[in-house]
TIBAKE-816588 format. One line per field, with one value per residue (C-alpha): x, y, z; residue in three letters. Coordinates in pm, 1 decimal. Layout:
REM TIBAKE-816588
c1: [X_...]
c2: [Y_...]
c3: [Z_...]
residuo: [ALA_...]
//
This chain:
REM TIBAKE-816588
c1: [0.0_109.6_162.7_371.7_677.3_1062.9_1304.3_1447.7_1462.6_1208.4_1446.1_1495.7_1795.2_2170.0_2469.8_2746.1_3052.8_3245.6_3036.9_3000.5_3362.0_3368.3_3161.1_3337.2_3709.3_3544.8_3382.5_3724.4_3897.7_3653.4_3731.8_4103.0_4048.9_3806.8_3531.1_3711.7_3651.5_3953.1_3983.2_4076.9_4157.6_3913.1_3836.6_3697.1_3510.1_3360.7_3271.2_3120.1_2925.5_2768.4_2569.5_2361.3_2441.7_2135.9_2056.9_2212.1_1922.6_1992.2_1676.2_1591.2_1547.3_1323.7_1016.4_707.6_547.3_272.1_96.7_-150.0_-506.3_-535.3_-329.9_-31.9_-63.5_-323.2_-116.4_241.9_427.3_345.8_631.9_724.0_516.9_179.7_-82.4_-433.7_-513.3_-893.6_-990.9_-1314.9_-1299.4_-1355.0_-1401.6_-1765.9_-1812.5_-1731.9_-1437.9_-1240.1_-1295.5_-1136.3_-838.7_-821.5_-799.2_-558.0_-324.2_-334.5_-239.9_15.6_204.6_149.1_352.6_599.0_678.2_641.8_905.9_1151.6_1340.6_1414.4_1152.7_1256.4_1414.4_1259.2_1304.1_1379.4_1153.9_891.3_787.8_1047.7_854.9_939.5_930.3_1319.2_1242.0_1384.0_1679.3_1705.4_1661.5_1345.9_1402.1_1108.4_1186.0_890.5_607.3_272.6_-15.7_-358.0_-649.1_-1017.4_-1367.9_-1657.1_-1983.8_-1992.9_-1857.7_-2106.1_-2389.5_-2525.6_-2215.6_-2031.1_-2286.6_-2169.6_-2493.6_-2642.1_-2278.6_-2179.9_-2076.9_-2309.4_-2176.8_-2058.4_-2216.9_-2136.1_-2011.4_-2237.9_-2170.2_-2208.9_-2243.5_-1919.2_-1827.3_-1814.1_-1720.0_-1562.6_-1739.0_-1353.3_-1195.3_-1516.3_-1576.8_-1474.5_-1460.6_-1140.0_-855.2_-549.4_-329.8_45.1_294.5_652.9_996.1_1051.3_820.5_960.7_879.1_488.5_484.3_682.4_438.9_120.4_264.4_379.4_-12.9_-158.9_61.8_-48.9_-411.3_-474.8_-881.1_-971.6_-898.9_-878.0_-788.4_-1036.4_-856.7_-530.4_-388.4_-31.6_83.2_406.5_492.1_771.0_1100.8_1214.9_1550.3_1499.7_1525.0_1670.2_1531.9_1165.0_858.1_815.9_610.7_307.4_360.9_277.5_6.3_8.2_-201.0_138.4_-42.8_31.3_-218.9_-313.6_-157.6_-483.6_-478.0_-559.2_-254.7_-184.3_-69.9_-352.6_-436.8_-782.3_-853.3_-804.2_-1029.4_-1282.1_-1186.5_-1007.2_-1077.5_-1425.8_-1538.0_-1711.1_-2050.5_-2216.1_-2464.8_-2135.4_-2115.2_-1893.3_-1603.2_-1555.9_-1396.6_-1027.9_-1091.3_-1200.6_-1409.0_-1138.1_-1253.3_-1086.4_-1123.5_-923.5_-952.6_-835.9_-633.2_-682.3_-290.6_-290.9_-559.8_-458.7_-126.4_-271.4_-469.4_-388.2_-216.3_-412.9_-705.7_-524.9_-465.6_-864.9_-964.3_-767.9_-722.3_-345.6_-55.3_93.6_486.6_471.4_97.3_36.2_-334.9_-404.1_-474.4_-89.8_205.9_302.0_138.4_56.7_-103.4_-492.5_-658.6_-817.5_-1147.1_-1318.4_-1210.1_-1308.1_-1634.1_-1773.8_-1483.2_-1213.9_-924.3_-1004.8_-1328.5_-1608.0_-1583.4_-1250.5_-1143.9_-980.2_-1300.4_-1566.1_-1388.3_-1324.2_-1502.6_-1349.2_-1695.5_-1808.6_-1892.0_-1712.3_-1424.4_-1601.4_-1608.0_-1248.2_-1061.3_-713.0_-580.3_-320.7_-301.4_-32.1_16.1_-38.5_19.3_-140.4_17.7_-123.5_-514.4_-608.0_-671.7_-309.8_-344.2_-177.9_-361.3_-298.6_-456.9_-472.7_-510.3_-708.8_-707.5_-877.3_-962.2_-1259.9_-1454.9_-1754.0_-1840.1_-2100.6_-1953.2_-1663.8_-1630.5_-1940.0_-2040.2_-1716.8_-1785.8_-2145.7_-1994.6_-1758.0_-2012.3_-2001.8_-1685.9_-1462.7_-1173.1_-1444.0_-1383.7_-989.1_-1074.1_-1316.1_-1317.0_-1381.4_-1285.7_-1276.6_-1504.9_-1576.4_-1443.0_-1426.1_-1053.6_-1019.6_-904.3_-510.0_-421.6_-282.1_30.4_115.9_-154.2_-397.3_-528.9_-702.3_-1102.1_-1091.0_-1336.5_-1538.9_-1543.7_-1608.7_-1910.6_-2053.7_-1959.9_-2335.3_-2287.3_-2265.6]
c2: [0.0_331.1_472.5_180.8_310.5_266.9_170.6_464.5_607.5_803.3_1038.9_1324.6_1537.4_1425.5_1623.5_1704.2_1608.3_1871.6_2148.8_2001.8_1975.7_2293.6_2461.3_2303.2_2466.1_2820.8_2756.3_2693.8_2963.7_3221.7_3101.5_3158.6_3492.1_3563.4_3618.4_3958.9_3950.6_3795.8_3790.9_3392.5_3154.8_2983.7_2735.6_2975.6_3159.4_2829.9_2764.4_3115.1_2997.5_2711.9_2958.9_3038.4_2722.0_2510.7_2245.6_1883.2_1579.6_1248.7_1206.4_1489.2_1220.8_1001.6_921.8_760.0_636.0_873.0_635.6_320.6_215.8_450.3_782.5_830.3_992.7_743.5_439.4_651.7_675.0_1002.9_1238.5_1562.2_1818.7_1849.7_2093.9_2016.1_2327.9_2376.9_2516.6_2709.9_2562.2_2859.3_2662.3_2731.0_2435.0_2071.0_2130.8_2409.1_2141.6_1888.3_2133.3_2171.6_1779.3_1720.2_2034.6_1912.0_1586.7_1689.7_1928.1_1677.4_1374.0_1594.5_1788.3_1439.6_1267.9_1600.8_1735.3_2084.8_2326.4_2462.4_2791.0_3084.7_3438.1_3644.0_3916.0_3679.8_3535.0_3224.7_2897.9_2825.6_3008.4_2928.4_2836.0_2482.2_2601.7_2517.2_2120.0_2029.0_1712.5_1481.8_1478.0_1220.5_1484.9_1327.7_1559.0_1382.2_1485.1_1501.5_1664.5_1784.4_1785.6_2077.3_2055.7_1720.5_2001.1_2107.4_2366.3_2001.6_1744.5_1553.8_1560.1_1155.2_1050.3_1174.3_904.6_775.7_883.7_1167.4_1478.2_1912.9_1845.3_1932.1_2057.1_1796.3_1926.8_1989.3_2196.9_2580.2_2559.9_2899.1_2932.6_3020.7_2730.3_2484.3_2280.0_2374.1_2213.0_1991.9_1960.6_1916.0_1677.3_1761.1_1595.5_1617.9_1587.6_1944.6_2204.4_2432.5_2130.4_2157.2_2536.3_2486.7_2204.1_2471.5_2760.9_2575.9_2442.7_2827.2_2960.4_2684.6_2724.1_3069.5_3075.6_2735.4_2734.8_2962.4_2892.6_2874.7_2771.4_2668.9_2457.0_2336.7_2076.1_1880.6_1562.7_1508.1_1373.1_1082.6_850.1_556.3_228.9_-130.3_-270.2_-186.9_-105.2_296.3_410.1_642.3_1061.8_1242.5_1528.5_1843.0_1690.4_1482.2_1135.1_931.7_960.6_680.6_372.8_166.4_239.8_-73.0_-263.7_-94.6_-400.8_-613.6_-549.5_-758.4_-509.2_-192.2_-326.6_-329.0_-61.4_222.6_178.4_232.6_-54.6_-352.1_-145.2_-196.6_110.6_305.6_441.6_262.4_546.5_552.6_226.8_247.7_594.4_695.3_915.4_1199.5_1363.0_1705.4_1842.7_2175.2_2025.9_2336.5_2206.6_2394.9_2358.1_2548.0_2392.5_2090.5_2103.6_2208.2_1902.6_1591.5_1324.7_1072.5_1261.6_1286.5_915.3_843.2_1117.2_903.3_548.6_524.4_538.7_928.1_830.9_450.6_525.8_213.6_117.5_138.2_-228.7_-275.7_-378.5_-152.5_77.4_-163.4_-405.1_-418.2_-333.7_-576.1_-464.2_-849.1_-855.0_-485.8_-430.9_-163.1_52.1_36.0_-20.0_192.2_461.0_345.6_701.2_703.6_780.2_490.4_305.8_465.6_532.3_153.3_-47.9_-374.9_-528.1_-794.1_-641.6_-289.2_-381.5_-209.9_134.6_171.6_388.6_512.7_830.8_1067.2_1325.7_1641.8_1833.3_2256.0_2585.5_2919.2_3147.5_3311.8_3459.6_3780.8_3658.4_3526.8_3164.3_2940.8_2821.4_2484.9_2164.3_1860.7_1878.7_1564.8_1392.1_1029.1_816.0_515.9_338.9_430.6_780.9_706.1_367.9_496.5_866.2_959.6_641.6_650.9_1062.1_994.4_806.4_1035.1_1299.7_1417.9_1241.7_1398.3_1543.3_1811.7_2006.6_2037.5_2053.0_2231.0_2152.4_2489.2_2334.2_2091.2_1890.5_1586.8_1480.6_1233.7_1125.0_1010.4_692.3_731.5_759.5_441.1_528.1_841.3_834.6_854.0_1124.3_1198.3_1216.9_997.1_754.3_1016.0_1177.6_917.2_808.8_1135.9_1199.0_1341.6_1017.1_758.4]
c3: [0.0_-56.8_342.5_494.1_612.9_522.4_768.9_858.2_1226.3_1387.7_1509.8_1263.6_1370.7_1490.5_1601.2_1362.6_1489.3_1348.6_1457.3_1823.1_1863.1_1728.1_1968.7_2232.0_2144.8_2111.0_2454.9_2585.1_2402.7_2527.5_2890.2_2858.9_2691.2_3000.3_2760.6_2531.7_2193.7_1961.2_1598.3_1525.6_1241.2_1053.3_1274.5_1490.4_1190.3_1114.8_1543.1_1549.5_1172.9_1428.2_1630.0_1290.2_1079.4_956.2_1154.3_1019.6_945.5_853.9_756.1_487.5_211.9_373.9_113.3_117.0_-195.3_-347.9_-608.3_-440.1_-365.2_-80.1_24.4_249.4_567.4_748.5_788.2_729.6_1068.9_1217.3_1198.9_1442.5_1266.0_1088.3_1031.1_897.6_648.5_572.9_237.5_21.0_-321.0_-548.7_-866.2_-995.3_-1230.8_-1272.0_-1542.4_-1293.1_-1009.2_-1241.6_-1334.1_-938.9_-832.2_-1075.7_-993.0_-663.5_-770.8_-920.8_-666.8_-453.0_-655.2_-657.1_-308.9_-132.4_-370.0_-443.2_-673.3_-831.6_-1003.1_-1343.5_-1370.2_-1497.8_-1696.9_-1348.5_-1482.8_-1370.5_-1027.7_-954.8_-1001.5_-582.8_-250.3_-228.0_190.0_129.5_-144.1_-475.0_-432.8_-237.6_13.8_44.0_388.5_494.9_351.4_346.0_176.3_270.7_49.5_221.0_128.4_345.4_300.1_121.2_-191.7_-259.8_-320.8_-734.2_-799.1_-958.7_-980.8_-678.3_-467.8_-547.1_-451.2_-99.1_87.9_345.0_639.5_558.1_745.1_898.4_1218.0_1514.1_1882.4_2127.1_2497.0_2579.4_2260.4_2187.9_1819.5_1691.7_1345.1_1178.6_1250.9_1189.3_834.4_469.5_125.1_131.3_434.1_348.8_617.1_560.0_781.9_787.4_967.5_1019.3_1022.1_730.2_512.1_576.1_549.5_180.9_133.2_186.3_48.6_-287.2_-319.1_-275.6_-542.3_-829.5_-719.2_-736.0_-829.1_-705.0_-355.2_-44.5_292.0_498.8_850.0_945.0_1283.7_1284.2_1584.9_1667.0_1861.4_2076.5_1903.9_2115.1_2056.6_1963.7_2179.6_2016.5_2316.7_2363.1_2158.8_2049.3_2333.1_2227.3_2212.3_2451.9_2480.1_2640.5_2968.2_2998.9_2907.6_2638.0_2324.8_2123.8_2315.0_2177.8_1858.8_1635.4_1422.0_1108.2_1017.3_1006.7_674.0_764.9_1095.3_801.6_562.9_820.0_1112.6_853.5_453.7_341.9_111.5_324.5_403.0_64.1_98.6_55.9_-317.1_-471.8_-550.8_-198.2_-175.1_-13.5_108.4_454.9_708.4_876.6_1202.3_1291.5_1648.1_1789.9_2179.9_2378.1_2729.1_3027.5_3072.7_3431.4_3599.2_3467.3_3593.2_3949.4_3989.4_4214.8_4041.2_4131.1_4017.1_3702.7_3654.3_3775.9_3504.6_3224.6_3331.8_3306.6_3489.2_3387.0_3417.7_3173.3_3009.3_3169.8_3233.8_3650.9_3649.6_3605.4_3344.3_3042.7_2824.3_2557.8_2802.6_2782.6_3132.4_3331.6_3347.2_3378.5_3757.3_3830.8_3729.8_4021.0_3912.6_4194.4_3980.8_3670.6_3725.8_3483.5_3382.6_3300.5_2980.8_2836.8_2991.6_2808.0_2483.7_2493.5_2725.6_2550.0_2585.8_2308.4_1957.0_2093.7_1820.0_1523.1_1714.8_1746.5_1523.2_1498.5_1590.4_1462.2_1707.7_1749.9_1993.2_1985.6_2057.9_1957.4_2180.3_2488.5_2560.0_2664.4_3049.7_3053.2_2945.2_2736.7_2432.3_2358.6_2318.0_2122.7_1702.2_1743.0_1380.7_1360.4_1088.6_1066.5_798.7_959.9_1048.2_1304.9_1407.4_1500.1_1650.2_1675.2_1900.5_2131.6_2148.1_2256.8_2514.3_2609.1_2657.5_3052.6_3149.8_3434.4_3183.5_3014.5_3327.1_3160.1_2813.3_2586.8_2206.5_1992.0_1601.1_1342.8_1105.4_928.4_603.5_319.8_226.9_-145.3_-238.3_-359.8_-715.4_-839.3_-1051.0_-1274.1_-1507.8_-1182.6_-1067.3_-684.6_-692.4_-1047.6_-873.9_-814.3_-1138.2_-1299.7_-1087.0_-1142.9_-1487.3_-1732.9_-1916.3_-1654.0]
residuo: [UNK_UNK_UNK_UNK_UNK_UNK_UNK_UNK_UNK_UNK_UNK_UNK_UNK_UNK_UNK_UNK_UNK_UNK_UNK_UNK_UNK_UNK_UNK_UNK_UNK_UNK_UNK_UNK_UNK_UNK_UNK_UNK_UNK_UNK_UNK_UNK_UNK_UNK_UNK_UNK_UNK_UNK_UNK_UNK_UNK_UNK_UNK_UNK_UNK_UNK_UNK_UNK_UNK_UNK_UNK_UNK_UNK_UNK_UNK_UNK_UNK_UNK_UNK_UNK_UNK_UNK_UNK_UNK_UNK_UNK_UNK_UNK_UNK_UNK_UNK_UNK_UNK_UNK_UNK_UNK_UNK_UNK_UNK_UNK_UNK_UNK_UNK_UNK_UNK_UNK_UNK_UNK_UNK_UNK_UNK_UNK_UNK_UNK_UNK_UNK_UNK_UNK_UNK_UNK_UNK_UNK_UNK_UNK_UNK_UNK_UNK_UNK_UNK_UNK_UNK_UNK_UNK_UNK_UNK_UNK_UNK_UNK_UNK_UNK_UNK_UNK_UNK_UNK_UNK_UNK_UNK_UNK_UNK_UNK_UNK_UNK_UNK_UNK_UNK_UNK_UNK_UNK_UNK_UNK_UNK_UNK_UNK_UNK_UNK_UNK_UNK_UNK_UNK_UNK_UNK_UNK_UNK_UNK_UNK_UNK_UNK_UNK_UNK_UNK_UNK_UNK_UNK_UNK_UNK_UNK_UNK_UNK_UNK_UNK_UNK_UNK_UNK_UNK_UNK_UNK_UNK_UNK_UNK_UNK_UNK_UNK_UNK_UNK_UNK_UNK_UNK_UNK_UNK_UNK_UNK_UNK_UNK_UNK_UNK_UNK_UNK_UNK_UNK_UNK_UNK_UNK_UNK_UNK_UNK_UNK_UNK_UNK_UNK_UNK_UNK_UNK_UNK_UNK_UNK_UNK_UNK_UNK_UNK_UNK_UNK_UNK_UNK_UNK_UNK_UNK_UNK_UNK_UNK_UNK_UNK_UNK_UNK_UNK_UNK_UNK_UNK_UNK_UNK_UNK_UNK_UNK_UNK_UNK_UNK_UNK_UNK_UNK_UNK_UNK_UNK_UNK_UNK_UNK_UNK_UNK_UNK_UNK_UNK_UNK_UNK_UNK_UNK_UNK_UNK_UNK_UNK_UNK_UNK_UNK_UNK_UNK_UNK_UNK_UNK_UNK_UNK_UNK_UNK_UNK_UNK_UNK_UNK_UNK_UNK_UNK_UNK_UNK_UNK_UNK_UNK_UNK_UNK_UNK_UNK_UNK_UNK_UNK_UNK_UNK_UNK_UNK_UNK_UNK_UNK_UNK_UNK_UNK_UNK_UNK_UNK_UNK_UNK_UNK_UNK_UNK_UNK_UNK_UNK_UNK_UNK_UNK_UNK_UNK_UNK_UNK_UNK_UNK_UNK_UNK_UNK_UNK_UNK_UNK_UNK_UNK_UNK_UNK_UNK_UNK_UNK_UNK_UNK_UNK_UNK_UNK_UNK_UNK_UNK_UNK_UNK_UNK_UNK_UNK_UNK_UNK_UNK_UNK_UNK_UNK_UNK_UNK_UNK_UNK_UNK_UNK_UNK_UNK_UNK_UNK_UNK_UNK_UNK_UNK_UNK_UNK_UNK_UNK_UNK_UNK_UNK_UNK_UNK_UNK_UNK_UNK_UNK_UNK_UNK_UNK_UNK_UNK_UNK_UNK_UNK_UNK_UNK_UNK_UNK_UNK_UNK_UNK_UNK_UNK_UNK_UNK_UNK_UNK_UNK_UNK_UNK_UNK_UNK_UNK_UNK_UNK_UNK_UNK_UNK_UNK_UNK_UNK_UNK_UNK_UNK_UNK_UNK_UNK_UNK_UNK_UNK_UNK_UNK_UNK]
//
């Protein structure tokens, strides 16, 4: 399939030697000076170059492929940044929206593989930003295509073939959803090593778009960067709450468990174009960082259902060990209203609600009364709409961590199958289903 990953190391950035040692023998030539100022060789040109050097990766050429039955960035190994980008499309008709799917296609092919853009006459706009330099590293970009409800409405013909599920995104209790940063046309998922990448990645779609799309919102979000260990499985990120997000997520390698839990295609009521796409949930979930971080740690652990130092659940072992909820059934051990309890209450027939999450973490910067805001970009993907976050959200409805969160964006959208080689293009199935002859 086209998101499985390669097997190079989650950790993006090393040191470089050179420069570290560097750094050291200015450190200790500054000492012995007593800090004046000295006019050195070139070694010490080259240490002082360090303070503003760029930043050495090993992993700038990491790739995944583009081309396959479904698109990259679902199963793809999350990387440290992403940002989910929500757009109006301004095309009017069904031949502009067309011209716009395959443009999009097309940048896309190419920013998540690399490569150079062609030069031009310099009397007329240069064919890149120039943010990355001349050569543009794939750099483990992943550009995931999605539509709302919206756009399936008479402006292109798409109205009999929405998929079945697919819905505007309503408040449920605990929501106060900001109209301008809720729903849109199409979201764009781009994730990437480094953050410049995904900003390239946006900024390189605007410019060949100009007329078809406008942003509508924007949130960008990181993980934490973690070294790797030879020894024990990749524990989960953390979020801003401290916990560790997504430690039940189902195996991406069960290629059975996808079919039914992530890829559209088993429910036949679903139109057929939709099959090897799926539903994408968006949610901006604002964290009430400093009352958070001035509550009792056991009430912390009650309110989620796992240990907060190993993400383990409070029934004992490791974070990747299912919690014993058989021989605790009046709640002593894990609350019934914890978290992990309702979201998964690992009951019989509970599998086909589960879905998997691709969370990051984020930041916008302070509000007028002082506090941080930041939260959880809270990005999940299911077969099954209702089946999947809209039952575990029902349930979820009045638990004990609303009183530390408050969710106030997002939407629901329809990801498009992949495009299957070069000659492919995203939204064919689509096209094709709704094409005046067919």
């Amino acid at each position: 399939m086209s998101d499985r990953p390669d097997n190079t190391s989650r950790c993006p950035f090393t040191l470089d030697r050179r420069r570290f040692l560097q750094g050291l023998g200015a450190a200790g030539a500054a000492a012995g000076l007593g800090g004046s100022a000295w006019a050195g060789s070139r070694d010490d040109a080259a240490s002082a170059h360090a303070v503003t050097g760029a930043p050495v990766s090993t992993t700038t050429q990491q790739s995944h492929p583009f081309h396959g039955r479904h698109q990259q960035g679902i199963l793809t190994p999350r990387p440290a940044t992403g940002m989910v980008v929500v757009c109006d499309v301004l095309a009017r008709d069904r031949a502009r929206l067309e011209r716009l799917l395959r443009i999009l296609t097309e940048r896309i092919a190419f920013l998540t593989q690399g490569g150079t853009y062609p030069k031009r006459d310099p009397s007329y706009p240069p064919a890149d930003s120039g943010i990355l330099g001349p050569t543009i590293a794939p750099d483990a970009l992943t550009v995931t295509v999605s539509l709302g409800a919206s756009v399936f409405d008479e402006r292109f013909g798409l109205a009999n073939a929405k998929p079945k599920h697919l819905q505007r995104m309503t408040e449920f209790p605990n929501d106060a959803l900001e109209p301008a940063r809720c729903h849109g046309d199409l979201s764009l998922q781009i994730c990437a090593n480094t953050h410049d990448t995904t900003i390239h990645a946006l900024r390189d779609i605007i410019k060949y778009t100009p007329g078809l799309l406008m942003v509508r919102w924007k949130q960008e979000g990181t993980v934490p960067v973690m070294p790797p260990s030879p020894d024990l499985p990749a524990p989960s990120a953390r979020n801003y709450l401290g916990f560790r997000d997504g430690t039940a997520n189902p195996n991406t390698d069960d290629d059975a468990l996808m079919n039914a839990l992530v890829w559209t295609g088993a429910d036949p009521d679903e139109p057929d174009w939709t099959h090897g796409g799926s539903y994408q949930v968006v949610r901006i979930i604002r964290n009430f960082v400093e009352r958070w971080d001035r509550a009792q740690l056991a009430e912390q652990e009650a309110i989620f259902g796992r240990r907060k130092d190993s993400g383990a659940p409070l029934s004992g072992g490791s974070e990747y060990d299912k919690p014993d909820y058989a021989n605790d059934v009046d709640g002593q051990i894990t609350p019934l209203d914890a978290h992990i309890r309702l979201a998964n209450p690992r009951t019989p027939g509970f599998e086909k609600h589960r879905i998997l999450r691709r969370p990051f973490n984020y930041s916008n910067g302070v509000e007028a009364n002082g506090q941080l805001d930041m939260g959880l970009l809270f990005i999940v993907y299911q077969a099954d709409l209702e089946a999947g976050f809209i039952t575990v959200q029902n349930r979820l409805n009045g638990e004990p961590l609303e009183e530390y969160i408050k969710p106030v964006g997002g939407g629901y959208f329809f990801t498009l199958p992949g495009a299957i080689d070069e000659h492919d293009v995203l939204g064919r199935s689509l096209l094709e289903a709704t094409a005046p002859h067919a």
